[in-house]
C-alpha positions in Angstrom: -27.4 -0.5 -25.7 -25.7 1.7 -23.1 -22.5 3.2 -23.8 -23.8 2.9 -27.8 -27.1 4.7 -28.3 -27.9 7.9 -26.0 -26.9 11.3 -25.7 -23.8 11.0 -23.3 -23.0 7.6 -24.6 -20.0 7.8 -26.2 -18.6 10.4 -23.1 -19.4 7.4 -20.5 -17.5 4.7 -22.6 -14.6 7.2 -22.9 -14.3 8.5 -19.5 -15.1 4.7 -18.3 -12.2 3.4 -20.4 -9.5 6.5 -19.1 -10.6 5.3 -15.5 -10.1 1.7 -15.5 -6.8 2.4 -17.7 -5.3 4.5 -14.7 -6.5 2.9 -12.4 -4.8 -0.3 -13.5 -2.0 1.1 -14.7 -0.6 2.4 -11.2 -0.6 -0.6 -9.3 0.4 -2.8 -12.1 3.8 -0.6 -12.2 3.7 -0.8 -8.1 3.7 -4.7 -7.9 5.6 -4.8 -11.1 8.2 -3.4 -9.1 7.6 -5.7 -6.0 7.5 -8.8 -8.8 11.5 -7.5 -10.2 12.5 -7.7 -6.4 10.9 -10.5 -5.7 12.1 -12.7 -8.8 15.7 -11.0 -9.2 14.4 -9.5 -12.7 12.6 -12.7 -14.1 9.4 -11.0 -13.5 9.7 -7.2 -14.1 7.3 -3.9 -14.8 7.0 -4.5 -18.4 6.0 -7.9 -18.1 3.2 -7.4 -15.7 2.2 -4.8 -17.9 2.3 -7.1 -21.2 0.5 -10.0 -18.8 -2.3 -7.5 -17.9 -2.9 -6.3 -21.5 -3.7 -9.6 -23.0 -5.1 -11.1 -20.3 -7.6 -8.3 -20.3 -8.2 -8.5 -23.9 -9.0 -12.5 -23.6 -11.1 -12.1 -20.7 -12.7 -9.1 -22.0 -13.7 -11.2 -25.1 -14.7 -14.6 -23.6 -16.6 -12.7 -20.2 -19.7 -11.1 -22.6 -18.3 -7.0 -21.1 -15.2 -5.6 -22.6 -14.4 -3.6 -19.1 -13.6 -6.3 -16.6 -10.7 -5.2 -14.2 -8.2 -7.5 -14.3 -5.4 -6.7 -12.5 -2.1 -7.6 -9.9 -3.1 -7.5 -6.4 -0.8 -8.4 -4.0 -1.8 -11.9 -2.9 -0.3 -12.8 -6.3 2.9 -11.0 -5.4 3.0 -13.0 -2.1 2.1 -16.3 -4.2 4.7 -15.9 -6.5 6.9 -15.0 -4.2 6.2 -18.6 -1.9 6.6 -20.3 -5.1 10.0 -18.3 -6.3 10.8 -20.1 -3.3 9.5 -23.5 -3.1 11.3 -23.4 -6.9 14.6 -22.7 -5.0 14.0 -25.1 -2.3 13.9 -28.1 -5.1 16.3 -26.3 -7.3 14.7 -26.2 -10.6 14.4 -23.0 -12.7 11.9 -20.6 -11.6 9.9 -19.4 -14.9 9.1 -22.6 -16.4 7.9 -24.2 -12.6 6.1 -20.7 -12.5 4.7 -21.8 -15.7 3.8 -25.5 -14.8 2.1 -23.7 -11.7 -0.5 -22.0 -13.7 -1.0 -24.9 -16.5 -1.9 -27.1 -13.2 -4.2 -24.7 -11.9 -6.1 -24.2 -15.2 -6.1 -28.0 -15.3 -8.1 -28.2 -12.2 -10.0 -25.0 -12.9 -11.5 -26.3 -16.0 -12.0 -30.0 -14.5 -14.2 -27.9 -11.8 -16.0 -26.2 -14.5 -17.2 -29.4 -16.6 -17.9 -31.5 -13.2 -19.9 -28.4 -12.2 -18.3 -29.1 -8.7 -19.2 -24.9 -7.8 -22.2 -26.1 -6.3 -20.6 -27.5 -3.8 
């Protein structure tokens, strides 16, 4: 019931949401920036920002709390960035190997997930 029923409920969910939208917001522009040098413009600002929107909005609605932090960090600059070139190295187009990438890792998350294999 917190952040729905009290006195200074509706001023903690506001001033709750302004935080975590600036302080997203900042370094999603910063390694949106690092991503359009990285990828030569395949990845730029406006699609980090459009990638951290909905993801946050699915993850908000599947994780049970609507203000998870979701964000770029730089590992995934660095990651993309190894596999920019490994998609070089074999000489295949970067956004759809980018793409296969992240459908092979959900593959194996959600094999993990149903074989409960976090207990190991």
């Amino acid at each position: 019931k917190d952040g729905i029923i009290g006195p200074k409920a509706l001023q903690k969910t506001v001033s709750t949401s302004f935080f975590l939208y600036f302080s997203i917001l900042l370094p999603a522009i910063a390694f949106g920036n690092l991503q359009d040098g990285n990828t030569k413009g395949d990845i730029n600002v406006a699609k980090v920002l459009i990638g951290q929107i909905f993801g946050g909005l699915i993850f908000s609605l599947f994780a049970g709390q609507p203000l998870v932090v979701v964000m770029t960090t730089a590992p995934l600059v660095l990651f993309t960035k190894i596999i920019l070139g490994v998609a070089s190295d074999i000489e295949v187009s970067f956004l759809p190997f980018y793409g296969m990438v992240g459908l092979w890792n959900s593959f194996f998350l959600i094999i993990y997930s149903l074989c409960n294999l976090s207990i190991l």
